[in-house]
VOGU-3710 file (C-alpha; in Angstrom, 3 decimals, decimal comma):
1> xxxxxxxxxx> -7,422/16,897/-7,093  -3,699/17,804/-8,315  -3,205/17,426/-11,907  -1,725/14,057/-13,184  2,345/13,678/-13,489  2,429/10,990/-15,984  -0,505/9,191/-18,160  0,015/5,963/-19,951  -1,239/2,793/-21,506  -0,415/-0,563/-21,041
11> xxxxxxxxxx> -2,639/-2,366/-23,925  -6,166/-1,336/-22,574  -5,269/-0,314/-19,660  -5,037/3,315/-19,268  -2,819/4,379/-16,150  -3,173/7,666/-14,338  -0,048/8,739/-11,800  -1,219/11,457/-9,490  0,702/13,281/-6,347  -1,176/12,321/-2,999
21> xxxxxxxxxx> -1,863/14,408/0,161  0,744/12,423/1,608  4,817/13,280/0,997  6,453/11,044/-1,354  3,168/9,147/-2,237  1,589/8,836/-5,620  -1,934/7,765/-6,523  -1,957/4,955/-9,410  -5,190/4,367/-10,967  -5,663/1,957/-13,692
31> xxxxxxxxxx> -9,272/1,266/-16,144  -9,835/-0,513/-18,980  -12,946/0,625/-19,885  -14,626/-2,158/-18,110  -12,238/-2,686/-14,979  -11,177/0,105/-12,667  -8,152/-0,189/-9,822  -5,990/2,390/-7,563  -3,759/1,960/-4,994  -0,881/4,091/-3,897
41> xxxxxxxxxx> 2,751/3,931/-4,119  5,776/5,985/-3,398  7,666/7,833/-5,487  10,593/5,576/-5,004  9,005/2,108/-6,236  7,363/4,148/-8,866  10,726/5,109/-10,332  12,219/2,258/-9,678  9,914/-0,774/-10,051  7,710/0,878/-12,462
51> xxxxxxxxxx> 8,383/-2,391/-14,719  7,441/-4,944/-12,118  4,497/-3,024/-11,169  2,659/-2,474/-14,838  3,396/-6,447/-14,981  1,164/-6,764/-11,343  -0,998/-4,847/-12,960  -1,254/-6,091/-16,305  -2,122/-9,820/-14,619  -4,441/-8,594/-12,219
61> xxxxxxxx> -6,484/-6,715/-15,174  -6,160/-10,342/-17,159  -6,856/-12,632/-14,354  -10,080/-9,977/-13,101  -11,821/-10,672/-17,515  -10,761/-14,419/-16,521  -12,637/-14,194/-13,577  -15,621/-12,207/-14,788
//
């Protein structure tokens, strides 16, 4: 596994940006201690839609304790 590019948090959520196998392609995972999500992205809506996607995931961490 290649070493993470970027590590943050977004409240509880703890967000882990790793390369991929794949060119241009980063691995997003996401846990809140409870919770735990990943999905992939490229590098280009990484850059430049990191904003609307730590909102996606920000509401699918809230509405997943909602649902629980």
């Amino acid at each position: 596994m290649s070493e993470p590019l970027e590590t943050y948090k977004l409240g509880k959520i703890q967000v882990t940006v790793t390369p991929t196998d794949r060119p241009n392609k980063l691995l997003i995972e996401c846990f809140d201690g409870e919770y735990r999500a990943e999905f992939t992205a490229s590098e280009y809506e990484f850059q430049n839609y990191r904003r609307l996607m730590n909102q996606k995931i920000t509401q699918a961490f809230a509405s997943e304790r909602d649902s629980g």
